[in-house]
C-alpha positions as a Markdown table, in Angstrom:
| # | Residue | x | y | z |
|---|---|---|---|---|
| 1 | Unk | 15.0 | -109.2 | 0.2 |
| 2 | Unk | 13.1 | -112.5 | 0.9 |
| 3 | Unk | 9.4 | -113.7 | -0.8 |
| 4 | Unk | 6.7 | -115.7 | -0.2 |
| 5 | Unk | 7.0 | -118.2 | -3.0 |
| 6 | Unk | 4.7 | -121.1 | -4.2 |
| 7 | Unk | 6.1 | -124.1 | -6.0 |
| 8 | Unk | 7.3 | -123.9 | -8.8 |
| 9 | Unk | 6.1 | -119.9 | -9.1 |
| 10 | Unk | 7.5 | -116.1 | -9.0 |
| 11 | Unk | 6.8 | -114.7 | -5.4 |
| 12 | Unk | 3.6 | -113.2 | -5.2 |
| 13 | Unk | 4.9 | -111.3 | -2.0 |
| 14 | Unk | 8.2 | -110.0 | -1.1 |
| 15 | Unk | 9.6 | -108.2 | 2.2 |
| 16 | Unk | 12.8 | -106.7 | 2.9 |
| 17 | Unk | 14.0 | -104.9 | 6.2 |
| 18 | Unk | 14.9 | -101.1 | 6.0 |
| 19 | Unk | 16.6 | -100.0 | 9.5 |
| 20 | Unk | 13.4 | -99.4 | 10.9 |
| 21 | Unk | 10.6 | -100.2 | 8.6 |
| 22 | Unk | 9.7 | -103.2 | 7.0 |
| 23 | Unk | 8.9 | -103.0 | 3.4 |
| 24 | Unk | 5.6 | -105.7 | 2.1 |
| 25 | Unk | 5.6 | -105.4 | -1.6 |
| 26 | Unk | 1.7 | -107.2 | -3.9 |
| 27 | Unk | 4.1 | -109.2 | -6.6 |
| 28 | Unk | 2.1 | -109.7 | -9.2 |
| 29 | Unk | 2.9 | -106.8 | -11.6 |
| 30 | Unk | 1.9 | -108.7 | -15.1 |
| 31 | Unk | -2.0 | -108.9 | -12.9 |
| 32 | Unk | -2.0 | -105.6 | -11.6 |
| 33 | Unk | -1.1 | -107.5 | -7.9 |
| 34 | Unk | -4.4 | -109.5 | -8.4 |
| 35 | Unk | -5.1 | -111.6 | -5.5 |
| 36 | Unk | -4.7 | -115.7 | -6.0 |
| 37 | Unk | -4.6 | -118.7 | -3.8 |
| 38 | Unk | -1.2 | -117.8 | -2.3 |
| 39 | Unk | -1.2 | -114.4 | -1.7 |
| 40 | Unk | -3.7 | -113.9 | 1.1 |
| 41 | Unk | -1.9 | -116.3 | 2.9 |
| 42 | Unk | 2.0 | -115.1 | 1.9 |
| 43 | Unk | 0.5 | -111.4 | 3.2 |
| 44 | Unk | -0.2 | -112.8 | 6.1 |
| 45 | Unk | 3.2 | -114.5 | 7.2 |
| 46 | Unk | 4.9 | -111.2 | 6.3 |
| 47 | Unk | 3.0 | -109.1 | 8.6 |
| 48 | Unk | 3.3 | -111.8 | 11.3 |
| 49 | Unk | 7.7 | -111.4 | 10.3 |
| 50 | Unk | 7.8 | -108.0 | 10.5 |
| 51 | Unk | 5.8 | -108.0 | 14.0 |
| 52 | Unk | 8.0 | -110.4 | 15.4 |
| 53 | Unk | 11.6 | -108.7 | 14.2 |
| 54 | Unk | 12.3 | -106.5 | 17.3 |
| 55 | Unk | 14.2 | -103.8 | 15.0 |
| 56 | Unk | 10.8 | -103.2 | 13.1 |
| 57 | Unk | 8.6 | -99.8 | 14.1 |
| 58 | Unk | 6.8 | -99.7 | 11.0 |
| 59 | Unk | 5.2 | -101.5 | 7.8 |
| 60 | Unk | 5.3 | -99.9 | 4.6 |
| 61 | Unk | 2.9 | -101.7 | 2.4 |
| 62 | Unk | 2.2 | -101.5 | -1.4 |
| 63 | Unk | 2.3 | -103.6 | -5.1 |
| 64 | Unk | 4.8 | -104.0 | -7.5 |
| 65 | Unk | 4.8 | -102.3 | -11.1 |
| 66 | Unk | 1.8 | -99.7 | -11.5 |
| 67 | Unk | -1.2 | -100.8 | -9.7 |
| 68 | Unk | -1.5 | -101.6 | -6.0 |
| 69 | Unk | -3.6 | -104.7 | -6.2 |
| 70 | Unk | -7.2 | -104.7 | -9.0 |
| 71 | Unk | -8.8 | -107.1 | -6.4 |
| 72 | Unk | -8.8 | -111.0 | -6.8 |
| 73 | Unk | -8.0 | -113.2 | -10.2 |
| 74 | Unk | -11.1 | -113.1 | -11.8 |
| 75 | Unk | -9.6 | -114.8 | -14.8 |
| 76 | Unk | -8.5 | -117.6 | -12.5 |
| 77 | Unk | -11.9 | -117.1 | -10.4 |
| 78 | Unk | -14.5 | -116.2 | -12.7 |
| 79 | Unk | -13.7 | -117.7 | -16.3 |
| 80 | Unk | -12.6 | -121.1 | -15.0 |
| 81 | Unk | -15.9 | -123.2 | -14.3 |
| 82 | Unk | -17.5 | -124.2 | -11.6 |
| 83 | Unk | -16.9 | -125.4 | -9.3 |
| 84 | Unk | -13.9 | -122.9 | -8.0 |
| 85 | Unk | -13.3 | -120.9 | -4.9 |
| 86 | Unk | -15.8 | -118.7 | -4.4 |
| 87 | Unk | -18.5 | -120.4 | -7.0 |
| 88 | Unk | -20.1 | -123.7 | -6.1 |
| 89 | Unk | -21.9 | -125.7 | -8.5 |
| 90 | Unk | -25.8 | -125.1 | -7.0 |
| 91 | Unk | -27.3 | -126.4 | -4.3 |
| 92 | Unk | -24.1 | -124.5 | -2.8 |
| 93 | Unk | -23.2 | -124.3 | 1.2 |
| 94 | Unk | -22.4 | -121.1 | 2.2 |
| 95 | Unk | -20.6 | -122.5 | 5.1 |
| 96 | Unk | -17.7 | -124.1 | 3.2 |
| 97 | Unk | -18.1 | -120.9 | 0.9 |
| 98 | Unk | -17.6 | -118.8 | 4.5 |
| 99 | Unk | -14.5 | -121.0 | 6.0 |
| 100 | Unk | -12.5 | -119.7 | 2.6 |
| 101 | Unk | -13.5 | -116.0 | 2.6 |
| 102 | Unk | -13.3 | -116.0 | 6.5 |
| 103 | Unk | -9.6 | -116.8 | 5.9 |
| 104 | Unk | -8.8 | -114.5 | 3.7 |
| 105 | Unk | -10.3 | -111.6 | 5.0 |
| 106 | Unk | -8.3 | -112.7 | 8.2 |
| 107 | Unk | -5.4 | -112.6 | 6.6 |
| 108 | Unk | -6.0 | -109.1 | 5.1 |
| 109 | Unk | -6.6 | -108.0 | 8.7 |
| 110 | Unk | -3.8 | -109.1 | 10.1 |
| 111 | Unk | -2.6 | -105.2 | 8.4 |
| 112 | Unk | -4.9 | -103.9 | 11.4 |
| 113 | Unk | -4.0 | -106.5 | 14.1 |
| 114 | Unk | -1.0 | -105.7 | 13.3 |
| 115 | Unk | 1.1 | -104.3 | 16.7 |
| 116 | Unk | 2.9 | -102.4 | 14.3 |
| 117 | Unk | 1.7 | -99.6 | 12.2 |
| 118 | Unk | 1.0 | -100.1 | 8.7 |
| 119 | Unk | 0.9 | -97.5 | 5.9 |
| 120 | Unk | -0.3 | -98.6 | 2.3 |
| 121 | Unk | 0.6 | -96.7 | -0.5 |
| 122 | Unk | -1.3 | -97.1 | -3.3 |
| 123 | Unk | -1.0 | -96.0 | -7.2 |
| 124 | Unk | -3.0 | -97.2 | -10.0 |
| 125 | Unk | -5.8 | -98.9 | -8.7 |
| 126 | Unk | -7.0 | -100.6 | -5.2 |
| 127 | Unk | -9.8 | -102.2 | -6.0 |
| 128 | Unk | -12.9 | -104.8 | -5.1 |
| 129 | Unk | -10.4 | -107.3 | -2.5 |
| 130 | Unk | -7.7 | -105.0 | -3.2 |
| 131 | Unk | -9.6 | -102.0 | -1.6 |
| 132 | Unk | -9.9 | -104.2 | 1.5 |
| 133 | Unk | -6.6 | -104.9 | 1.6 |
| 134 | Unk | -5.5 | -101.1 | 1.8 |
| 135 | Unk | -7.8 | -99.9 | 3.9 |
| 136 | Unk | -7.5 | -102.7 | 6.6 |
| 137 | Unk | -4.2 | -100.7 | 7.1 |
| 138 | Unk | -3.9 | -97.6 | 9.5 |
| 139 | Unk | -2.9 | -94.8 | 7.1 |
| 140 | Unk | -3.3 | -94.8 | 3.7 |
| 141 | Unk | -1.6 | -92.5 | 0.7 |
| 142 | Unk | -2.9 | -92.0 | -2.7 |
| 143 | Unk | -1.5 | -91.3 | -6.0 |
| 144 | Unk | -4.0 | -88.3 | -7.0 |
| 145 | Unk | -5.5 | -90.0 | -10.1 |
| 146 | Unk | -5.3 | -93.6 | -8.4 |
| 147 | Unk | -8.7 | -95.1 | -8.0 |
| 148 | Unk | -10.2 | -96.6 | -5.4 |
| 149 | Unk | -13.7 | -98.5 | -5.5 |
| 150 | Unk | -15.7 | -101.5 | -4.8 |
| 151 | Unk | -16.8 | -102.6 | -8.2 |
| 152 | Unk | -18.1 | -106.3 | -7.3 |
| 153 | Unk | -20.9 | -104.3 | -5.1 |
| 154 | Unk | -23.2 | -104.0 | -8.2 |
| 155 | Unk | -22.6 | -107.9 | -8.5 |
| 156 | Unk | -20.5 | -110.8 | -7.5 |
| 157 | Unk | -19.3 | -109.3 | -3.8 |
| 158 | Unk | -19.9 | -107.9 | -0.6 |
| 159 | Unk | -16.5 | -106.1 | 1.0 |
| 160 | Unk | -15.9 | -108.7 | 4.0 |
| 161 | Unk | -13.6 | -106.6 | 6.0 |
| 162 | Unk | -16.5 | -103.9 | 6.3 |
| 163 | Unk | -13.7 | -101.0 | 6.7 |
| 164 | Unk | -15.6 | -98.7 | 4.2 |
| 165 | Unk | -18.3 | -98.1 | 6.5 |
| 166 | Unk | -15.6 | -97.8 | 9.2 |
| 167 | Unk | -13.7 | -95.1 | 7.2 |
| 168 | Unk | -16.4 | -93.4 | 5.7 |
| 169 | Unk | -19.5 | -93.5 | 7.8 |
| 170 | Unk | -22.9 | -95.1 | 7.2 |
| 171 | Unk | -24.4 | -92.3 | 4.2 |
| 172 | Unk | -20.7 | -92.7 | 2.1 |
| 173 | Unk | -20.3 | -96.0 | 2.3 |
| 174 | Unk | -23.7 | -96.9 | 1.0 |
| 175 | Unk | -23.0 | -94.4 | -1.6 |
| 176 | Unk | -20.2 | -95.9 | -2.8 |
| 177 | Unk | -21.5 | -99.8 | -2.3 |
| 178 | Unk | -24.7 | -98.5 | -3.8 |
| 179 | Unk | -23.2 | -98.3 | -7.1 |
| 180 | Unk | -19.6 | -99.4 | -7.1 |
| 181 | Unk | -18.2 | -96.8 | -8.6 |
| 182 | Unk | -14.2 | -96.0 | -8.5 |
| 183 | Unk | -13.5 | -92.3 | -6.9 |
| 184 | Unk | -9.6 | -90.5 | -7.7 |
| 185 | Unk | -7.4 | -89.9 | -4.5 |
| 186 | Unk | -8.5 | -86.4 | -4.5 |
| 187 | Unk | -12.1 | -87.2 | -3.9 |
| 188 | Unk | -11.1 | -90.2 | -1.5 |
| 189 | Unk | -9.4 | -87.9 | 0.7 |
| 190 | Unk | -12.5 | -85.8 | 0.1 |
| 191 | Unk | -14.3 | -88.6 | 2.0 |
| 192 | Unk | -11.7 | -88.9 | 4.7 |
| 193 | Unk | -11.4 | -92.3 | 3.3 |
| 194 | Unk | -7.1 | -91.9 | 3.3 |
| 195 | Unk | -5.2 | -89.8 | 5.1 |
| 196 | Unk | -3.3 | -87.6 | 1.8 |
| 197 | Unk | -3.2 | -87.3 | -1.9 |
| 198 | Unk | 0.1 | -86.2 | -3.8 |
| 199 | Unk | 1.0 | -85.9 | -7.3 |
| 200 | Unk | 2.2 | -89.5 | -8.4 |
| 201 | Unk | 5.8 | -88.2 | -9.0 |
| 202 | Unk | 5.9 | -86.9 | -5.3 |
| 203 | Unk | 3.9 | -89.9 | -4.0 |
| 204 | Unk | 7.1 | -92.3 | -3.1 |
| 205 | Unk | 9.2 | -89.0 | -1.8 |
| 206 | Unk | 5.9 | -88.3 | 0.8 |
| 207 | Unk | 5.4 | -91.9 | 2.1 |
| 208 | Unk | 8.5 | -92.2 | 2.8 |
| 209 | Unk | 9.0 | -89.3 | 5.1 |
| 210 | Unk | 5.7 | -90.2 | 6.7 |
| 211 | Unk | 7.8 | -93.2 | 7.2 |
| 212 | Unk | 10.8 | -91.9 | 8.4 |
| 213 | Unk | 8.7 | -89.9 | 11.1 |
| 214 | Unk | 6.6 | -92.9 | 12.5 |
| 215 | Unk | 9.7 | -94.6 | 12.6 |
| 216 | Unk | 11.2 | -92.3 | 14.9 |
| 217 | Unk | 8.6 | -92.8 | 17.6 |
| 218 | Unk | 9.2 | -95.5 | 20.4 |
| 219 | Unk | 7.6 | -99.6 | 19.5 |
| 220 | Unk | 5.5 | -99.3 | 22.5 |
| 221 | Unk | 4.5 | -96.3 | 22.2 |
| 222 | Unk | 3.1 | -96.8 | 18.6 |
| 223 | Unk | 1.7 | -99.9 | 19.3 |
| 224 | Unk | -0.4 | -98.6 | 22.9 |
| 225 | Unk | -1.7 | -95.7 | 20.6 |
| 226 | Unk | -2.9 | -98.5 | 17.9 |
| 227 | Unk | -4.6 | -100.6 | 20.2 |
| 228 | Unk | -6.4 | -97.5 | 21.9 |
| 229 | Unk | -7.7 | -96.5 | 18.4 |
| 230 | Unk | -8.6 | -100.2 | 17.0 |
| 231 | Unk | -10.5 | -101.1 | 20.3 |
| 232 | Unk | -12.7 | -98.2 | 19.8 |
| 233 | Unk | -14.1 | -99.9 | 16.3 |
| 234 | Unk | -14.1 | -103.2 | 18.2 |
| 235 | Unk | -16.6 | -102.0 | 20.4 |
| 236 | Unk | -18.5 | -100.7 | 17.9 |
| 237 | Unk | -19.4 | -104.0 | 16.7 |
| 238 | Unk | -16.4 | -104.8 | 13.9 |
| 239 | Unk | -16.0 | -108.5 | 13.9 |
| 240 | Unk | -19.9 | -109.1 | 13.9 |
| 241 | Unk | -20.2 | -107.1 | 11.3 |
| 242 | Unk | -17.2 | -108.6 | 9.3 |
| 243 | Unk | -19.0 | -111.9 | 9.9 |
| 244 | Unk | -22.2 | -110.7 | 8.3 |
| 245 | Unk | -20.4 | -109.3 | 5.6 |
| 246 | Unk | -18.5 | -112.5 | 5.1 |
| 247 | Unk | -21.4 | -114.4 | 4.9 |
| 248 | Unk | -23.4 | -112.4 | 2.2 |
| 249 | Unk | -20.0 | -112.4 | 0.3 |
| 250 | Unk | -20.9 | -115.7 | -0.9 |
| 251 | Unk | -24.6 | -115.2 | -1.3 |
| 252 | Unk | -23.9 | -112.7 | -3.6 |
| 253 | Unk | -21.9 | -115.0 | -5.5 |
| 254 | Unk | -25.2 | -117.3 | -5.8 |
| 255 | Unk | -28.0 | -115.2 | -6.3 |
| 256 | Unk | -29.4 | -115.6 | -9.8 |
| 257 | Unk | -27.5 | -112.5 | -10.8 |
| 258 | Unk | -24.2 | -113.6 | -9.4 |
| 259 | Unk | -24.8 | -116.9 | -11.2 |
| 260 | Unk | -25.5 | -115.3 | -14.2 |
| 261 | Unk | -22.3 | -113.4 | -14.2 |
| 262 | Unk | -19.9 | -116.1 | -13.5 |
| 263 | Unk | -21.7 | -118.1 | -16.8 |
| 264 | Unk | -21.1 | -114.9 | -18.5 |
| 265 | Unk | -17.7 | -114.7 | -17.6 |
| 266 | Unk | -16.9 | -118.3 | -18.5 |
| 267 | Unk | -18.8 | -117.3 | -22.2 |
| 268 | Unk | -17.1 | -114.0 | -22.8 |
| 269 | Unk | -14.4 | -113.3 | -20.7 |
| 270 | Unk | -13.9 | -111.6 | -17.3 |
| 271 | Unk | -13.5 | -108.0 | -18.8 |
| 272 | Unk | -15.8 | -108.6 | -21.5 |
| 273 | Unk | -18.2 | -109.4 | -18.3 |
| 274 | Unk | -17.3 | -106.7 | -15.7 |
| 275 | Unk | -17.4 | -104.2 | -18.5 |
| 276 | Unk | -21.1 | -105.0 | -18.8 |
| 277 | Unk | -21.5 | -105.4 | -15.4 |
| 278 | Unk | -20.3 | -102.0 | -14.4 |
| 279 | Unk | -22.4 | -100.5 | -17.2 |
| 280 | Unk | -25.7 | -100.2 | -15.6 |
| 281 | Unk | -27.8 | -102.2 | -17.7 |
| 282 | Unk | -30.0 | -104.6 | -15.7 |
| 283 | Unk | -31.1 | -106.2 | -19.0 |
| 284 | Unk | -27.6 | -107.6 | -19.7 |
| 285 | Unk | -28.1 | -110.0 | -16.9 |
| 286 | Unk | -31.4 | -111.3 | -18.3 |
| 287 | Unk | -30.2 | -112.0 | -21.5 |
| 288 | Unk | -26.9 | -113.9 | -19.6 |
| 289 | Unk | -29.3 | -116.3 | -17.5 |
């Protein structure tokens, strides 16, 4: 097994060849896989390996320990000051702002410009950037009683990769980025937001005969079929809308509101933050600007 390793750090990604599937493990564990600086980045180069090893039919993607990724550092993000990634002191320019997020969400797509298939599996959580991560994949499997969500809607984020409304269709999606709530695997599958649901004890036993069988099929084959399907959303308007999306990611990190929450954040904690964040009182934000 090989990583993606910063200086001086653990790996925040590793990837190991199986006969015929390459395996992308979120490294993280003691962060619940959150996203940092290297990760988008270390993702990326994986996929691109795996694409480029002849052997390879399929990607199986998921995070170590027991969550699949709870969306980026906001310790490291949020509760440092400004300025950081993602949080400029004000006047801000969304541009430099856009040239960051742009990158990442690039890098989470390469999942879906993959020529390779890639099925996530996901336990825990996938959440805010680490529910675009999963579902810029083609198949995803749920854990029954993992959660999936988009929590940074209510503030602090806009889902760059745009897949939800992709998955979901126009009325879901706005009912989920509406109010950000987390939905189980059950109702996710519900939505036709993933493919299948298992018990978490049968969940590794299912993914990997889903595996086994996409593996079996010829590399061209899969990757015609793939390319069919993708270029269907592409002409539907996908990277435009990406690009909007992108953009009012980092307004909504400078709105009064958003700016309000990061000084939050910096006072209380993240969690202390998100917690009233996610708890539906608008009042909170007052009393934080």
């Amino acid at each position: 097994m090989s990583s993606a390793k910063p200086a001086g750090g653990e790996p925040v990604v590793l990837y190991e060849r199986d006969g015929r599937i390459a395996r992308i493990t979120l490294n993280r564990p003691e962060h619940l896989n959150a996203i940092n600086d290297e990760l988008p980045d270390a993702l990326k180069a994986a996929v691109e390996r795996a694409n480029w090893d002849d052997e390879v039919h399929v990607i199986a993607l998921t995070g170590a320990g027991r969550a699949f990724c709870a969306g980026y550092d906001l310790k490291a993000y949020a509760e440092t000051p400004k300025p950081v990634k993602g949080s400029q002191d004000m006047p801000w320019d969304p541009m430099v702002d856009y040239q960051w997020m742009r990158h990442c969400t690039d890098c989470y797509f390469s999942l879906w410009r993959s020529l390779k298939p890639v099925v996530t599996k996901v336990r825990g959580f996938a959440v805010a950037g680490g529910s675009d991560i999963a579902l810029c994949s083609d198949l995803v499997v749920m854990a029954e009683d993992a959660r999936i969500g988009y929590p940074p809607a209510r503030i602090w984020g806009c889902p760059t990769t745009a897949m939800w409304v992709y998955r979901l269709g126009a009325e879901r999606a706005k009912r989920m980025l509406f109010t950000g709530d987390l939905i189980d695997g059950r109702t996710a599958k519900e939505y036709g937001l993933v493919i299948e649901t298992v018990p978490e004890p049968q969940l590794d036993d299912y993914v990997e005969n889903l595996l086994e069988r996409i593996a079996s099929v010829p590399k061209n084959q899969l990757m015609m079929q793939k390319l069919m399907v993708n270029q269907a959303l592409d002409n539907m308007g996908l990277n435009s809308t990406q690009t909007l999306a992108t953009v009012f990611d980092g307004i909504t990190r400078h709105t009064p509101e958003g700016v309000a929450f990061k000084a939050r954040c910096e006072q209380v904690g993240f969690k202390a933050a998100v917690k009233e964040r996610d708890g539906g009182d608008p009042l909170s934000w007052k009393n934080a600007r």
